[in-house]
N, C-alpha and C positions, 0 to 999 in steps of 0.2 A: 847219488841219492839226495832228493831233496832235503833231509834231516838233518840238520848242521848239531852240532852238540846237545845227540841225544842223552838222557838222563834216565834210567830204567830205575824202578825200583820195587823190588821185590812184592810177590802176595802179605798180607798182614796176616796173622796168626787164625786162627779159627774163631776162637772168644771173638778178639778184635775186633775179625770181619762181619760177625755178625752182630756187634754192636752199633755198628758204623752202618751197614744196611738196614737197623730198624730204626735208626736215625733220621734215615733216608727217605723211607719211606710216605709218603707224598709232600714232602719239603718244595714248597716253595721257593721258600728265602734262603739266601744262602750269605753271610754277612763276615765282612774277614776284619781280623785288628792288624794292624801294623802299627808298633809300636804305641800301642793302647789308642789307636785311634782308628775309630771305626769306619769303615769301606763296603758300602754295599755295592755288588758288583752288579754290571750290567745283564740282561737279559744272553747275551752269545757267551759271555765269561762264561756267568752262573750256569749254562749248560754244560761248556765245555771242564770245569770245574766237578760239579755233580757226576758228569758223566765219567771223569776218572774216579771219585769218589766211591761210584758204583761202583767201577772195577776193581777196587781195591777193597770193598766190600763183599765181592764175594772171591777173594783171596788170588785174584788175578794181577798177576805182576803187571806192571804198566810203564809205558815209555813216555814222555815228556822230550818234544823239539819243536824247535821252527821251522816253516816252510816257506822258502822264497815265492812271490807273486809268480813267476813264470818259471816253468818247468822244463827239463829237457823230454825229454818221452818216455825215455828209462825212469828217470823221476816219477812222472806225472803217473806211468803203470804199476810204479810200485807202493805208491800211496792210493794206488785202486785199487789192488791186488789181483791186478792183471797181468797176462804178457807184452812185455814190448812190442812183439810183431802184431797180437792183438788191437795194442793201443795205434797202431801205425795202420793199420786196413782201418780202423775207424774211424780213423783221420783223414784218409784218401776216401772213404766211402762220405765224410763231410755230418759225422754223426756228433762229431768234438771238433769243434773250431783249433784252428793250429795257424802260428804266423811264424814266421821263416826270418830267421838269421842266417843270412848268404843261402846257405843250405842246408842250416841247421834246424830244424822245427823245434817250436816252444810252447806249451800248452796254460793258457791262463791255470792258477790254481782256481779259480770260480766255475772255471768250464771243468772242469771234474769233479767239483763236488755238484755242480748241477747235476754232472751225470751218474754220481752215487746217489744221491738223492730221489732222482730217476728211476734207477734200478730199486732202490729202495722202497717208494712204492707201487713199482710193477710187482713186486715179490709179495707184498701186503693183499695185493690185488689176486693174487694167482690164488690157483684150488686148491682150497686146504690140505687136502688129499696129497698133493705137492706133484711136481714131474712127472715122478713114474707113474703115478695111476692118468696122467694120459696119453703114455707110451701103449702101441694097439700091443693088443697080447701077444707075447708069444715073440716078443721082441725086445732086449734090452741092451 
């Protein structure tokens, strides 16, 4: 796994969480102290900051780790939350660039979140209605 010393930490309480989400709610700024001296974080932080905030706003336990730059495939699938053999036809189909250690494939960490990002708004794109209403009837 790419996740080197992950760090979980539990939902917040109810009250808690929903204080913390009306907080949230259209926050811009997001401003941190370190030892009384103030830190405004950058625009990728402040997302990736807010966006655990959220999760723990609405009482979602949340995990905290790094990810190395290059991936092995096992890696690279389960921070997609894909299959490995998935992520490997994808690879040979040339849909995720992959570069090779002797015989080992490695998948940039960029080239998979291009491609959640990807999926992310083909899914914004798709019919409201979702998958199954354009499944032909009578078919599931």
């Amino acid at each position: 796994m790419a996740l080197r010393a992950p760090r979980v930490t539990p939902g917040l309480p109810a009250e808690e969480a929903q204080g913390l989400a009306r907080s949230l709610q259209d926050s811009n700024d997001i401003t941190v102290f370190v030892d009384g001296t103030v830190h405004r974080l950058p625009a990728t932080a402040r997302d990736a900051v807010v966006d655990m905030l959220q999760r723990l706003g609405r009482g979602e336990a949340v995990s905290v780790s790094s990810v190395e730059e290059m991936l092995t495939t096992s890696q690279a699938a389960e921070l997609a939350g894909i299959s490995h053999t998935y992520l490997r036809n994808m690879t040979d189909r040339g849909e995720i660039p992959v570069e090779y250690r002797g015989t080992h494939r490695r998948i940039r960490l960029g080239a998979i979140m291009a491609w959640l990002e990807t999926q992310k708004a083909q899914k914004k794109g798709a019919d409201p209605a979702g998958p199954a209403a354009e499944e032909p009837a009578g078919q599931a």
